[in-house]
N, CA, C and O atoms as a Maestro MAE file, in Angstrom:
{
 s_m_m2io_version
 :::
 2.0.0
}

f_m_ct {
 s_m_title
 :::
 protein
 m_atom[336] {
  # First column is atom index #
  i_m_mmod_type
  r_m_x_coord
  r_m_y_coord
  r_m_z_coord
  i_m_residue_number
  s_m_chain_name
  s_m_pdb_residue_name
  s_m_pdb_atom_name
  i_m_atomic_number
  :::
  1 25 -9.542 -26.958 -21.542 1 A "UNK " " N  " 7
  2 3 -8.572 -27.809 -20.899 1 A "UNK " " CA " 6
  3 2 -8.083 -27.112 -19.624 1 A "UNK " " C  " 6
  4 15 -7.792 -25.923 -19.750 1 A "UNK " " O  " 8
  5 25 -7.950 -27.667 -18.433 2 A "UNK " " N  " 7
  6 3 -7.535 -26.865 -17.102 2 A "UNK " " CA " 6
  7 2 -5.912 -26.637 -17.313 2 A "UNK " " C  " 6
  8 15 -4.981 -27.267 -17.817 2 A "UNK " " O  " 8
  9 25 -6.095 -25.457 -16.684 3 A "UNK " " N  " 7
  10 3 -4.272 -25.567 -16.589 3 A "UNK " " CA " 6
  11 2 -3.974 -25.237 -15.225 3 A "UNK " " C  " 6
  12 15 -4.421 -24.209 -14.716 3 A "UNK " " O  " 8
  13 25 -3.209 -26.087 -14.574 4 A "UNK " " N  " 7
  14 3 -2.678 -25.388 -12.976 4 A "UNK " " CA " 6
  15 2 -1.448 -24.714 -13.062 4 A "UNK " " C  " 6
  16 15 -0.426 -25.193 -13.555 4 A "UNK " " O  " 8
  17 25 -1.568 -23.570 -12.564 5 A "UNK " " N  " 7
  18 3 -1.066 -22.119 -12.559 5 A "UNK " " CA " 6
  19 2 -0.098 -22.360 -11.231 5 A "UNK " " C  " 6
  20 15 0.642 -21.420 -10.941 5 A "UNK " " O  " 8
  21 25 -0.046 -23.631 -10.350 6 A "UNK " " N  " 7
  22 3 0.523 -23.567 -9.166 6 A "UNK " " CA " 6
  23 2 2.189 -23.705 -9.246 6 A "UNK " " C  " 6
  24 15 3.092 -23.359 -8.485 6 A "UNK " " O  " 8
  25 25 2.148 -24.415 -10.609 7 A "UNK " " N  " 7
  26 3 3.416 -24.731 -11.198 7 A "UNK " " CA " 6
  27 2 4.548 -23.546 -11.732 7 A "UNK " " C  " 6
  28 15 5.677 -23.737 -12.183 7 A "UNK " " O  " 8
  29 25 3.746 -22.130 -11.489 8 A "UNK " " N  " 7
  30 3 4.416 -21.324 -12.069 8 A "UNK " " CA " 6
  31 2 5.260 -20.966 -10.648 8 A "UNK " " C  " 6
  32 15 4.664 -21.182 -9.592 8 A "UNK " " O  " 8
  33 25 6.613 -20.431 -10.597 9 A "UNK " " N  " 7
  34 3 7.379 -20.022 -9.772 9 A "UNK " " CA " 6
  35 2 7.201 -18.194 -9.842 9 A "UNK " " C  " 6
  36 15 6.733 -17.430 -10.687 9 A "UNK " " O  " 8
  37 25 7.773 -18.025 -8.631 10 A "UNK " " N  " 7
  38 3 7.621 -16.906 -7.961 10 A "UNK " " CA " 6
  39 2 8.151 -15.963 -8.812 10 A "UNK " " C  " 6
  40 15 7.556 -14.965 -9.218 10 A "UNK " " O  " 8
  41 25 9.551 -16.370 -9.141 11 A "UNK " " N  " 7
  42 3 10.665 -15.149 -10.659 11 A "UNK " " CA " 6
  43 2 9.439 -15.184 -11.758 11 A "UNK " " C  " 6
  44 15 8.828 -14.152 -12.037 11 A "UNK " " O  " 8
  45 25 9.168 -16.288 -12.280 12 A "UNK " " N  " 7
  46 3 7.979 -15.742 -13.121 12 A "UNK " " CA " 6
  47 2 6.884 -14.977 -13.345 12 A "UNK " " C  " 6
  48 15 6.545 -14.164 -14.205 12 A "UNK " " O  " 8
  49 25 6.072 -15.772 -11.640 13 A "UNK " " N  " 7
  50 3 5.200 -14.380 -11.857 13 A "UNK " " CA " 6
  51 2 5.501 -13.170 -11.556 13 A "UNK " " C  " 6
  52 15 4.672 -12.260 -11.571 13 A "UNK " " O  " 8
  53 25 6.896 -13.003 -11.205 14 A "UNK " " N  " 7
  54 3 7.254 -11.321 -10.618 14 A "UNK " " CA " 6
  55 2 7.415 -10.797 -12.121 14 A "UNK " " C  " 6
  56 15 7.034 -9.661 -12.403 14 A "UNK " " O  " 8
  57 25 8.026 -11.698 -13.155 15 A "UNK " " N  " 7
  58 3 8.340 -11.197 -14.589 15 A "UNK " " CA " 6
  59 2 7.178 -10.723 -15.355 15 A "UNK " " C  " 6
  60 15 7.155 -9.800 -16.170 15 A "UNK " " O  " 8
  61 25 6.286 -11.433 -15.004 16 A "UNK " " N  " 7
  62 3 4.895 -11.171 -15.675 16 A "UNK " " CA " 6
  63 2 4.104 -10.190 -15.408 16 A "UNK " " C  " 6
  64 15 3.351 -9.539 -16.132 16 A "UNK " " O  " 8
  65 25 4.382 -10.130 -14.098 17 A "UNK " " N  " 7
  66 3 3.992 -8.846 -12.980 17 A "UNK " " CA " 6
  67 2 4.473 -7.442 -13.997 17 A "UNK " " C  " 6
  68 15 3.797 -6.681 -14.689 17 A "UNK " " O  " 8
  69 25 5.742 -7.506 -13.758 18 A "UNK " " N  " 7
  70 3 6.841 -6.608 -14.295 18 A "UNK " " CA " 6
  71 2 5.951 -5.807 -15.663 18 A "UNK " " C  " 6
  72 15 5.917 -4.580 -15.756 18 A "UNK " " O  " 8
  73 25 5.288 -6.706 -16.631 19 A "UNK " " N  " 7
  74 3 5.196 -6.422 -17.944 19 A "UNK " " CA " 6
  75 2 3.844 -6.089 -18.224 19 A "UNK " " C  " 6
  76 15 3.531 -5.720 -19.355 19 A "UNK " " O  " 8
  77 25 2.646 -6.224 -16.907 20 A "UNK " " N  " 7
  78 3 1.323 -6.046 -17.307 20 A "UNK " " CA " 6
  79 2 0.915 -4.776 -16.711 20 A "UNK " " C  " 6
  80 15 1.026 -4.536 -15.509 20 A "UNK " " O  " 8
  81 25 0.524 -4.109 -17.428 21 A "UNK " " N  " 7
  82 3 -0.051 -2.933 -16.818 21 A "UNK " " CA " 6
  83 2 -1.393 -3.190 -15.865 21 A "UNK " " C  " 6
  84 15 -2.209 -4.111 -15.887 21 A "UNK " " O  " 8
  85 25 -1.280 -1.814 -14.881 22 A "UNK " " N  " 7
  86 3 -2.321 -2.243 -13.790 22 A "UNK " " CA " 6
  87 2 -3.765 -2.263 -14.346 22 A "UNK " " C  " 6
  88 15 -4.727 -2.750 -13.753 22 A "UNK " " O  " 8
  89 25 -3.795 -1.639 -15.629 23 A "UNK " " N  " 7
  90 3 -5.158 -1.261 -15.937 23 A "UNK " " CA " 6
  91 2 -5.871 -2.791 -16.976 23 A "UNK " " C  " 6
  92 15 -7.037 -3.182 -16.926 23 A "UNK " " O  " 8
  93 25 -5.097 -3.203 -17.563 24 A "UNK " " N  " 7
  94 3 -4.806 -4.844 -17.859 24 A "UNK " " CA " 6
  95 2 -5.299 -5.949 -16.827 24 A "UNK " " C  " 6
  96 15 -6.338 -6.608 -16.875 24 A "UNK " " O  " 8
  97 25 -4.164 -5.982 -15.771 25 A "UNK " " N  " 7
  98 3 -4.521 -6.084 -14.966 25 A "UNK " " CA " 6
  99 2 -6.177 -6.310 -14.053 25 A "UNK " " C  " 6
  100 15 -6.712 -7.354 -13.680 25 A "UNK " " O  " 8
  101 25 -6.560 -5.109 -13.945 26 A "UNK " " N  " 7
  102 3 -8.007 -4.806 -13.588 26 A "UNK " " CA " 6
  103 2 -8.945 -5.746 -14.255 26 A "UNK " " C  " 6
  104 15 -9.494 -6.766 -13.837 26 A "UNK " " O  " 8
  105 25 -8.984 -5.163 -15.350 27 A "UNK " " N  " 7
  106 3 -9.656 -5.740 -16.922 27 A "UNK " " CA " 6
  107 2 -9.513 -7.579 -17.066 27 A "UNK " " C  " 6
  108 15 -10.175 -8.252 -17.855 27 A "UNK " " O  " 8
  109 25 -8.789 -7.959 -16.381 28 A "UNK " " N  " 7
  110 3 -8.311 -9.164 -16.435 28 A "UNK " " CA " 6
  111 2 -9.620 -10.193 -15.795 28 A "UNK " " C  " 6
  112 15 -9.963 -9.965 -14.635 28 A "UNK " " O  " 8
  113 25 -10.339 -11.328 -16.575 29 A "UNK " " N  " 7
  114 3 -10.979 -12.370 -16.064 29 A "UNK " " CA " 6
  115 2 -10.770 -13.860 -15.349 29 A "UNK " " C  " 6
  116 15 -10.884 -14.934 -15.939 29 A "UNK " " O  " 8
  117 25 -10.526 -13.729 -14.317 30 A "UNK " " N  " 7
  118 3 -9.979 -14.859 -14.111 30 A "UNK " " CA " 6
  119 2 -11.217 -15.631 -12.861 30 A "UNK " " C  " 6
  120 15 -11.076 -15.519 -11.643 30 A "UNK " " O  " 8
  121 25 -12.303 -16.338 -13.493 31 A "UNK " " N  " 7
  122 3 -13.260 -17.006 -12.459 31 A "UNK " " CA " 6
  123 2 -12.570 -17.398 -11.421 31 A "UNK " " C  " 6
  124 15 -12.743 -16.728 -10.403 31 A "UNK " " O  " 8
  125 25 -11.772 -18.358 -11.357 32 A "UNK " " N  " 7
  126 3 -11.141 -19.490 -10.423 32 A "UNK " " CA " 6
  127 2 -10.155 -18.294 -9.833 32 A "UNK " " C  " 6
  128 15 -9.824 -18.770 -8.748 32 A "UNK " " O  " 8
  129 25 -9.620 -17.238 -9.927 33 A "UNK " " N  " 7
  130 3 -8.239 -16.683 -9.316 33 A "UNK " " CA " 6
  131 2 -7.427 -17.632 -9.357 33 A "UNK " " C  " 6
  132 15 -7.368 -18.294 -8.320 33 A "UNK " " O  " 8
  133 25 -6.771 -17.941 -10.196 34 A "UNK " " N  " 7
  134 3 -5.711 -18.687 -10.682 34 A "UNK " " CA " 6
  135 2 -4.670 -17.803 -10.833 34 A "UNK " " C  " 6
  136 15 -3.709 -18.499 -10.505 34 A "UNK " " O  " 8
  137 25 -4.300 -16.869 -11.079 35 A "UNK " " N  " 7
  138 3 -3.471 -16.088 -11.761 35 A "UNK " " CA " 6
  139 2 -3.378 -14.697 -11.203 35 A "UNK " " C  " 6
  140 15 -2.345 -14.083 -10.939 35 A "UNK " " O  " 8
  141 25 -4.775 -14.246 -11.048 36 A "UNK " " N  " 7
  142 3 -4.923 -12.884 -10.779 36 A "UNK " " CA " 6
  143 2 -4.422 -11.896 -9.548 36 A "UNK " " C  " 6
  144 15 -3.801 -10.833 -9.551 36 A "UNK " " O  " 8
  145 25 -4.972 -12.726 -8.488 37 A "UNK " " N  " 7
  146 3 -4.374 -12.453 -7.172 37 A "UNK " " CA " 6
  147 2 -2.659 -12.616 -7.096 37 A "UNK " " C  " 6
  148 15 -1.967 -11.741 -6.574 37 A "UNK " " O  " 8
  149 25 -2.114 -13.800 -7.663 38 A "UNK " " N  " 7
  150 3 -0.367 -13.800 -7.744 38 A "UNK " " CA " 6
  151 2 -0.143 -12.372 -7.955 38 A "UNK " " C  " 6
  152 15 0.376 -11.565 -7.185 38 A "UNK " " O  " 8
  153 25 -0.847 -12.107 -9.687 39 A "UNK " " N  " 7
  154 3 -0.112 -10.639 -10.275 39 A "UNK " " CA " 6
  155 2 -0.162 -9.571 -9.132 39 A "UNK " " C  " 6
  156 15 0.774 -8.889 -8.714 39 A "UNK " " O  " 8
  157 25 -1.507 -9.582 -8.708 40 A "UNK " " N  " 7
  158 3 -1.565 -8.836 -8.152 40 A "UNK " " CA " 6
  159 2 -0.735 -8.155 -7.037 40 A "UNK " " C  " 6
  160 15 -0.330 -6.992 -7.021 40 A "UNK " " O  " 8
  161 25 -0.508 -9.456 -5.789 41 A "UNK " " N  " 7
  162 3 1.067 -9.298 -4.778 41 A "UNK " " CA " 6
  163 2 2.105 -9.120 -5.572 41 A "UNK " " C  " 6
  164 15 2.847 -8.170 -5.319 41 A "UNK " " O  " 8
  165 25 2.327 -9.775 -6.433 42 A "UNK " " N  " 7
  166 3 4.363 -9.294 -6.942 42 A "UNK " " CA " 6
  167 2 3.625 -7.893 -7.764 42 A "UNK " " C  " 6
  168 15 4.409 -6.978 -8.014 42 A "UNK " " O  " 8
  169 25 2.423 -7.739 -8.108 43 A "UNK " " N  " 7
  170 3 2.966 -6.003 -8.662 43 A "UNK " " CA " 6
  171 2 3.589 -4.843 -7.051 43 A "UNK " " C  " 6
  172 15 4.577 -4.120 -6.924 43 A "UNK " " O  " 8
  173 25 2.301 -5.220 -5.988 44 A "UNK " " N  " 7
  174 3 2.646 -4.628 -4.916 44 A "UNK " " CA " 6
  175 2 4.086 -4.650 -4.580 44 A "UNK " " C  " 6
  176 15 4.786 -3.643 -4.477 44 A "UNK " " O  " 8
  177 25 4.333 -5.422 -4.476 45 A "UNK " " N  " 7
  178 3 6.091 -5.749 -4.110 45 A "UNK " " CA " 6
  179 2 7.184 -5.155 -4.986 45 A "UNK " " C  " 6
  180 15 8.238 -4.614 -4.653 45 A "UNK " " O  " 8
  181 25 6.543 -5.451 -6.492 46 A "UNK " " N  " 7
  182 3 7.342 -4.781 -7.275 46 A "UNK " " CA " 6
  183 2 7.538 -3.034 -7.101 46 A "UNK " " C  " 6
  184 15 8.617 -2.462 -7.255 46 A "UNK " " O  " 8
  185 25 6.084 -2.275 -6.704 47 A "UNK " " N  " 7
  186 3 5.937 -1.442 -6.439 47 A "UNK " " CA " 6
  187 2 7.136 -0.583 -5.236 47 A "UNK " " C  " 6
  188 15 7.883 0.392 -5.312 47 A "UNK " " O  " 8
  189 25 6.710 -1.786 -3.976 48 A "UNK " " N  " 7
  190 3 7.372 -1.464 -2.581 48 A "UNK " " CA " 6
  191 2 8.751 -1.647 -3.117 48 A "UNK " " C  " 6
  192 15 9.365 -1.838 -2.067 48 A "UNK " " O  " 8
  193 25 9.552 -1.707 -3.982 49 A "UNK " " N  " 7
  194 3 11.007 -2.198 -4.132 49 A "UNK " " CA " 6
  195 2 11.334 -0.742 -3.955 49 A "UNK " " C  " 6
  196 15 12.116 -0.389 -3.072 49 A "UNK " " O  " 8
  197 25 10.819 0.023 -4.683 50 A "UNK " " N  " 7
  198 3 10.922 1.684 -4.406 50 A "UNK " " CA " 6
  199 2 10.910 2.012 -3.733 50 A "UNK " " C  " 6
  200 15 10.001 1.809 -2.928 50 A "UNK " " O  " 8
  201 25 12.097 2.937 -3.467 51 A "UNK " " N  " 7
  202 3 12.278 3.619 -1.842 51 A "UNK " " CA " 6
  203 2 11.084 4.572 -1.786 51 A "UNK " " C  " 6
  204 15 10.244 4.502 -0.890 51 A "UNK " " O  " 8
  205 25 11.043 5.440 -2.752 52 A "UNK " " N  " 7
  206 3 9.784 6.422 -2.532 52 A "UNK " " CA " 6
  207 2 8.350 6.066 -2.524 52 A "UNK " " C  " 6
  208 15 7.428 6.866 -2.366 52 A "UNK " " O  " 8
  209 25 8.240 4.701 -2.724 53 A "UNK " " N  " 7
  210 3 7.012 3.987 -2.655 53 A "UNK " " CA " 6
  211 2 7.145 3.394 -1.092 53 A "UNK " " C  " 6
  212 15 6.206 2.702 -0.697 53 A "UNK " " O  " 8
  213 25 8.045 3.588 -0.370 54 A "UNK " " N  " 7
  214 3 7.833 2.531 0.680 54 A "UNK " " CA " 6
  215 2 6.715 3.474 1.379 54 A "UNK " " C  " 6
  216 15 6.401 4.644 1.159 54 A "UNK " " O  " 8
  217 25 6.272 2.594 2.234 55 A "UNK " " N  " 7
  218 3 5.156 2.825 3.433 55 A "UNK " " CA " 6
  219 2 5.670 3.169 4.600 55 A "UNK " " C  " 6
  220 15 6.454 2.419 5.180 55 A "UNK " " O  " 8
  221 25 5.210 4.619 5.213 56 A "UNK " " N  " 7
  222 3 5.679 4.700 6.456 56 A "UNK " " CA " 6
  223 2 4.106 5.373 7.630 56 A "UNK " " C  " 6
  224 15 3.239 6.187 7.314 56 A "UNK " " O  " 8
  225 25 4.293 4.608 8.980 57 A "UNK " " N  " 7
  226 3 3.033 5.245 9.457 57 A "UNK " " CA " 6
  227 2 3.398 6.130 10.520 57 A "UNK " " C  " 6
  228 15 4.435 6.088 11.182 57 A "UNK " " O  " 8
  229 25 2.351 7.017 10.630 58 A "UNK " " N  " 7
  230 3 1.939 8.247 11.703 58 A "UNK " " CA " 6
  231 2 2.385 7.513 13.116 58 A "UNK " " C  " 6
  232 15 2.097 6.317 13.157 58 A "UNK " " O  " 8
  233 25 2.830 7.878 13.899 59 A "UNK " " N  " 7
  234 3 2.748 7.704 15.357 59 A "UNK " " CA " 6
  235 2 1.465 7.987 16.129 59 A "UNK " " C  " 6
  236 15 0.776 7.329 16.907 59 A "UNK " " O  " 8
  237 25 1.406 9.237 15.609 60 A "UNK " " N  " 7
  238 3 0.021 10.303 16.337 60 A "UNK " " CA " 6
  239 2 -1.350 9.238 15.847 60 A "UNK " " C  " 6
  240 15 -2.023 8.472 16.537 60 A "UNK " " O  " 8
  241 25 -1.419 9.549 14.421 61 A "UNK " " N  " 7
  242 3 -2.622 9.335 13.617 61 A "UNK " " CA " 6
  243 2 -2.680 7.437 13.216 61 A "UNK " " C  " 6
  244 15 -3.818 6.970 13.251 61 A "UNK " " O  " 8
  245 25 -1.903 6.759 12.978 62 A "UNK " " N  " 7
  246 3 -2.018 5.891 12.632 62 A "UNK " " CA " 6
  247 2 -1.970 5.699 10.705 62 A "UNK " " C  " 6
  248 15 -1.861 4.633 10.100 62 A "UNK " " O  " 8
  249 25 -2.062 6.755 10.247 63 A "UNK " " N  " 7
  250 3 -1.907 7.051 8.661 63 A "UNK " " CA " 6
  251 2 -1.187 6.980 8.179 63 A "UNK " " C  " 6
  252 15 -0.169 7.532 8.594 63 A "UNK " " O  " 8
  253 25 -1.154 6.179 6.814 64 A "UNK " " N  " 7
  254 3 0.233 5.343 6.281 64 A "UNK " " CA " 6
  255 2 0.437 6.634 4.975 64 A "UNK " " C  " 6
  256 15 -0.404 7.221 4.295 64 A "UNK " " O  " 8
  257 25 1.616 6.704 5.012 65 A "UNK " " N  " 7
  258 3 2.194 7.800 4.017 65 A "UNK " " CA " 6
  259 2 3.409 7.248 3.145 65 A "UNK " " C  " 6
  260 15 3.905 6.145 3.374 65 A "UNK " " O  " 8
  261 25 3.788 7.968 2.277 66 A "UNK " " N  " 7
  262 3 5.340 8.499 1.742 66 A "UNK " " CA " 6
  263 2 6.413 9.324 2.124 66 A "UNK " " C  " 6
  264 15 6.131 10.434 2.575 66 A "UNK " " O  " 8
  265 25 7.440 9.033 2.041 67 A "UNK " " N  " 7
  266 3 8.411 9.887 1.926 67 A "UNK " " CA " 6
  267 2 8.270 11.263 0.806 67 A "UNK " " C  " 6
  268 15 9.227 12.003 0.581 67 A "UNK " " O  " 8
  269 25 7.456 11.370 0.427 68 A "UNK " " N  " 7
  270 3 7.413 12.268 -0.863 68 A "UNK " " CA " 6
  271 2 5.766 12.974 0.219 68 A "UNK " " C  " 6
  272 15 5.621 14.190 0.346 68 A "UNK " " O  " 8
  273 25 4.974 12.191 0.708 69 A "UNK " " N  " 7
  274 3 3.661 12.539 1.236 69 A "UNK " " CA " 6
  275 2 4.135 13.450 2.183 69 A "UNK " " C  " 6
  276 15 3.386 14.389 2.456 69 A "UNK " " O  " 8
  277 25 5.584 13.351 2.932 70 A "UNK " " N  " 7
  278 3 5.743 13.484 4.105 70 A "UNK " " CA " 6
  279 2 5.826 15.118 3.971 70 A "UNK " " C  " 6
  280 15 5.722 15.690 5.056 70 A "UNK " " O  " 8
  281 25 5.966 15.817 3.030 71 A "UNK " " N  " 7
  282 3 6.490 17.244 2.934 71 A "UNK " " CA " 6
  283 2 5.070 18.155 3.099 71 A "UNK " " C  " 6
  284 15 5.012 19.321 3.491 71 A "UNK " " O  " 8
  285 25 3.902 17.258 2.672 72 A "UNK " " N  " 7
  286 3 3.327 18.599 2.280 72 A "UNK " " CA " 6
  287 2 1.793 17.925 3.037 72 A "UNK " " C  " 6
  288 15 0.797 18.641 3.146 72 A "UNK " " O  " 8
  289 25 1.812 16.267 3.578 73 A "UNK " " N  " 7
  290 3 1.070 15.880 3.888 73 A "UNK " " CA " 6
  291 2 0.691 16.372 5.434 73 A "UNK " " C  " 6
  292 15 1.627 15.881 6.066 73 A "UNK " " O  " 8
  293 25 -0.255 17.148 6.524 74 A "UNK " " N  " 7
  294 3 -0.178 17.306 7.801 74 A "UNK " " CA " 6
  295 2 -0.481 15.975 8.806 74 A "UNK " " C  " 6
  296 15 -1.066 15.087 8.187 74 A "UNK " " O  " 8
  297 25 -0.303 15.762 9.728 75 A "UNK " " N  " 7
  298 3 -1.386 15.097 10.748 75 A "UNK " " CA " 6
  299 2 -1.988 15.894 11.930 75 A "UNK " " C  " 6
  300 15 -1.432 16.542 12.817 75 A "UNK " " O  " 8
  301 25 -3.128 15.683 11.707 76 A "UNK " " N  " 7
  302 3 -4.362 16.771 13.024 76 A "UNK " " CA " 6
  303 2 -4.392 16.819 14.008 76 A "UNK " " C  " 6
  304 15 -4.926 17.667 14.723 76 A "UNK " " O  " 8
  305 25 -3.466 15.346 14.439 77 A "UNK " " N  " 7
  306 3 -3.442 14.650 15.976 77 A "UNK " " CA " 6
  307 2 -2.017 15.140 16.262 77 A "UNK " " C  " 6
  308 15 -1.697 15.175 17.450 77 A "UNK " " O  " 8
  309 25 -1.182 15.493 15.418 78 A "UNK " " N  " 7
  310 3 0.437 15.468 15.692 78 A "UNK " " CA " 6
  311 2 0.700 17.139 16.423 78 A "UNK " " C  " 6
  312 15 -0.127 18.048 16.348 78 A "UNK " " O  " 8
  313 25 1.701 17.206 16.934 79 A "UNK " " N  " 7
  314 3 2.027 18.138 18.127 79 A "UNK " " CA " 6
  315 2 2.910 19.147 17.044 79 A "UNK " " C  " 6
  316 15 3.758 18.617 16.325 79 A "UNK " " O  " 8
  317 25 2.675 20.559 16.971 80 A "UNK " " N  " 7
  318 3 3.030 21.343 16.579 80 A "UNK " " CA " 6
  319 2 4.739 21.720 16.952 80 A "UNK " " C  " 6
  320 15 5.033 21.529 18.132 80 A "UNK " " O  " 8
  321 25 5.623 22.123 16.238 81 A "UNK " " N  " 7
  322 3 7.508 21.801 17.166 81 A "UNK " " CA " 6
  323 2 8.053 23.051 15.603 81 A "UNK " " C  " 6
  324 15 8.048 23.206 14.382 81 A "UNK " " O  " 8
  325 25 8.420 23.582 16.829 82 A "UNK " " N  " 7
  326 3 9.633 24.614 16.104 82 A "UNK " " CA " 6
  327 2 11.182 24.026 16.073 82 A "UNK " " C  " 6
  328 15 11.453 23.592 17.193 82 A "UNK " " O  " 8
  329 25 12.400 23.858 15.046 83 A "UNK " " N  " 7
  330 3 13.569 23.300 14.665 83 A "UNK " " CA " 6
  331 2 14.280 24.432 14.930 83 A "UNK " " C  " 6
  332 15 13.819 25.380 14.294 83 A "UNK " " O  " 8
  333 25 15.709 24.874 15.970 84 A "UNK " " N  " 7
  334 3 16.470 25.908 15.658 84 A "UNK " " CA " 6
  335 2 16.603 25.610 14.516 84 A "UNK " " C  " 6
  336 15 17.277 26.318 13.768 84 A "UNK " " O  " 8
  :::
 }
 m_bond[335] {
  # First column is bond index #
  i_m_from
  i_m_to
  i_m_order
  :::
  1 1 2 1
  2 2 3 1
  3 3 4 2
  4 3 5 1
  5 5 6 1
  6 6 7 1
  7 7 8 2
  8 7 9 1
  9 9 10 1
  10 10 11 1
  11 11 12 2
  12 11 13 1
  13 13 14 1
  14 14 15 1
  15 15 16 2
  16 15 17 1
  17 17 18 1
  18 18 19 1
  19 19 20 2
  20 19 21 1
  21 21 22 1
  22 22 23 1
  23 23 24 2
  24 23 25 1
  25 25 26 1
  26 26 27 1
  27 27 28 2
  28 27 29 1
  29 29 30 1
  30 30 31 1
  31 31 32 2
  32 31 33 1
  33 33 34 1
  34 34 35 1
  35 35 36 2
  36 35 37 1
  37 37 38 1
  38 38 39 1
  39 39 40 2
  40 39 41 1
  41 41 42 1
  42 42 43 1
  43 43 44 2
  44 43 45 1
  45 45 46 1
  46 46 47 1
  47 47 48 2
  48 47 49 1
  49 49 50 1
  50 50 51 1
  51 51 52 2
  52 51 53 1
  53 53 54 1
  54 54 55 1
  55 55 56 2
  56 55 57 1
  57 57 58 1
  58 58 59 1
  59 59 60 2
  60 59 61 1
  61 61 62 1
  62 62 63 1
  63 63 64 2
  64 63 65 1
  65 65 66 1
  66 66 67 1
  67 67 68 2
  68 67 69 1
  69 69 70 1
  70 70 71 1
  71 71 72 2
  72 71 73 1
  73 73 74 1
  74 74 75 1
  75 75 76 2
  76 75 77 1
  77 77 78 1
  78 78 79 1
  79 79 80 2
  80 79 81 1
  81 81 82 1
  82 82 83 1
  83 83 84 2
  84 83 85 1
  85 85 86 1
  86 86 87 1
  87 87 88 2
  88 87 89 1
  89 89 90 1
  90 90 91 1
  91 91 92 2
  92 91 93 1
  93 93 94 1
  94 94 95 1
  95 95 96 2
  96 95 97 1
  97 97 98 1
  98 98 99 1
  99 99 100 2
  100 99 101 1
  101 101 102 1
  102 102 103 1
  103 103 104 2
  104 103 105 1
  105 105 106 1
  106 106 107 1
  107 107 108 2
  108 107 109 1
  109 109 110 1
  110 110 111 1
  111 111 112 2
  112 111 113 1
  113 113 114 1
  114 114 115 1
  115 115 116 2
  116 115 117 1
  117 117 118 1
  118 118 119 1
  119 119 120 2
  120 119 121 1
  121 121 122 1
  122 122 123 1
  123 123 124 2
  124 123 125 1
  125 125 126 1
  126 126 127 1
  127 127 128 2
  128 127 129 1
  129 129 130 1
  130 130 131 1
  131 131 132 2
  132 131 133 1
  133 133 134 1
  134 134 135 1
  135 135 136 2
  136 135 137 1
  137 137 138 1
  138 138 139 1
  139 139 140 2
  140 139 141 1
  141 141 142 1
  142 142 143 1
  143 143 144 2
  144 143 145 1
  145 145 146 1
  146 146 147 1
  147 147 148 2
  148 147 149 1
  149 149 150 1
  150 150 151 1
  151 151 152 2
  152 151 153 1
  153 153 154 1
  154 154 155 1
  155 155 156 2
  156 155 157 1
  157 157 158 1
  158 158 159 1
  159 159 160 2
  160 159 161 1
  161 161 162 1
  162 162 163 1
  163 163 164 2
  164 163 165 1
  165 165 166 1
  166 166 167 1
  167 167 168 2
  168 167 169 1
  169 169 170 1
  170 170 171 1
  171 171 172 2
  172 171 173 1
  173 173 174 1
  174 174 175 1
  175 175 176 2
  176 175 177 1
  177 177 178 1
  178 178 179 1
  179 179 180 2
  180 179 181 1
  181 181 182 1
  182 182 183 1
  183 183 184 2
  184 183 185 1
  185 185 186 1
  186 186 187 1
  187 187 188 2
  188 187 189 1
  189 189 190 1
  190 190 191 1
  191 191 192 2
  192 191 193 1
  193 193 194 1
  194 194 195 1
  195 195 196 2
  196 195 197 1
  197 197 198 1
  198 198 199 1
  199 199 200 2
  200 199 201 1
  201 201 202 1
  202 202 203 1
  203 203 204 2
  204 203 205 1
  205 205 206 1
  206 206 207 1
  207 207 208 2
  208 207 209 1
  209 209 210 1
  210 210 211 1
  211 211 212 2
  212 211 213 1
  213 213 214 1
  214 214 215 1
  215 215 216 2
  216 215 217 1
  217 217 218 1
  218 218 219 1
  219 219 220 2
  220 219 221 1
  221 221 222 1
  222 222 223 1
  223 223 224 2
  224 223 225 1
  225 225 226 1
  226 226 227 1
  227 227 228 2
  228 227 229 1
  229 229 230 1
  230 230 231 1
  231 231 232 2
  232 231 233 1
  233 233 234 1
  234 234 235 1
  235 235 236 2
  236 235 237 1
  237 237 238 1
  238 238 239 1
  239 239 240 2
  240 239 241 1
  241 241 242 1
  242 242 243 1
  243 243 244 2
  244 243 245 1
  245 245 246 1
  246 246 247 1
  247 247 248 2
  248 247 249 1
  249 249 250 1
  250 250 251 1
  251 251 252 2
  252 251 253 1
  253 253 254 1
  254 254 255 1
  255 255 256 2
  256 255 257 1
  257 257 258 1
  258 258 259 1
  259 259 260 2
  260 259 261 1
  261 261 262 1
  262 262 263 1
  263 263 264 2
  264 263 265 1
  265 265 266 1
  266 266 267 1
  267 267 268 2
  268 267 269 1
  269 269 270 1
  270 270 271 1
  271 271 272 2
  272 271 273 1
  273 273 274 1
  274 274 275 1
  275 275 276 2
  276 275 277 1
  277 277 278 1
  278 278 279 1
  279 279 280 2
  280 279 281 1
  281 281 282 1
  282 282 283 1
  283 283 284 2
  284 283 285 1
  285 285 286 1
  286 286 287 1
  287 287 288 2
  288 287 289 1
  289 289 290 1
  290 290 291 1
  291 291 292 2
  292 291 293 1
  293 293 294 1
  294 294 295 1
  295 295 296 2
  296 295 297 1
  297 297 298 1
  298 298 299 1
  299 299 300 2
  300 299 301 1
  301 301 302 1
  302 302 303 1
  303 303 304 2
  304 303 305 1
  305 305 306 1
  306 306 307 1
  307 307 308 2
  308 307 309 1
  309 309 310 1
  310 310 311 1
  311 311 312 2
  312 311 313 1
  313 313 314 1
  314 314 315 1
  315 315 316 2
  316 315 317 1
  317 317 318 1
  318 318 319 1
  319 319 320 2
  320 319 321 1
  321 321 322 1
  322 322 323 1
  323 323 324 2
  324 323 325 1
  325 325 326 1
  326 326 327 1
  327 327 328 2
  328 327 329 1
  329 329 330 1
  330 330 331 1
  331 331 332 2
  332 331 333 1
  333 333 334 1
  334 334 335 1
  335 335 336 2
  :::
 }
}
């Protein structure tokens, strides 16, 4: 029997998001992408809600990092600077 998945709202699939693991997720069959691709954006989002997950990019390099990447991660292109 078909079911259209279009009917589901956004709080839902973020809830559903919320509760499936990514590896689930993966594992998941969905011919038509009905379902799969949704989970997929609200997990991202759910993800980005985290400050330490946010995305930040290089000036120099163009390379998207963390706040947590930022300590120990270098860039090759970036200009060497001494801090009193």
């Amino acid at each position: 029997m078909p079911i259209d998945m279009n009917c589901m709202n956004s709080a839902l699939v973020k809830r559903l998001a919320a509760k499936v693991d990514i590896e689930l997720l993966e594992g998941l069959k969905d011919k038509k992408d009905k379902l799969k691709s949704k989970l997929y954006m609200k997990k991202l989002e759910l993800l980005f809600e985290i400050p330490e997950n946010m995305l930040h990019r290089c000036i120099n390099c163009n390379e998207f990092f963390t706040m947590n990447q930022r300590d120990w991660q270098l860039c090759e292109k970036g200009e060497l600077y001494t801090d009193a």
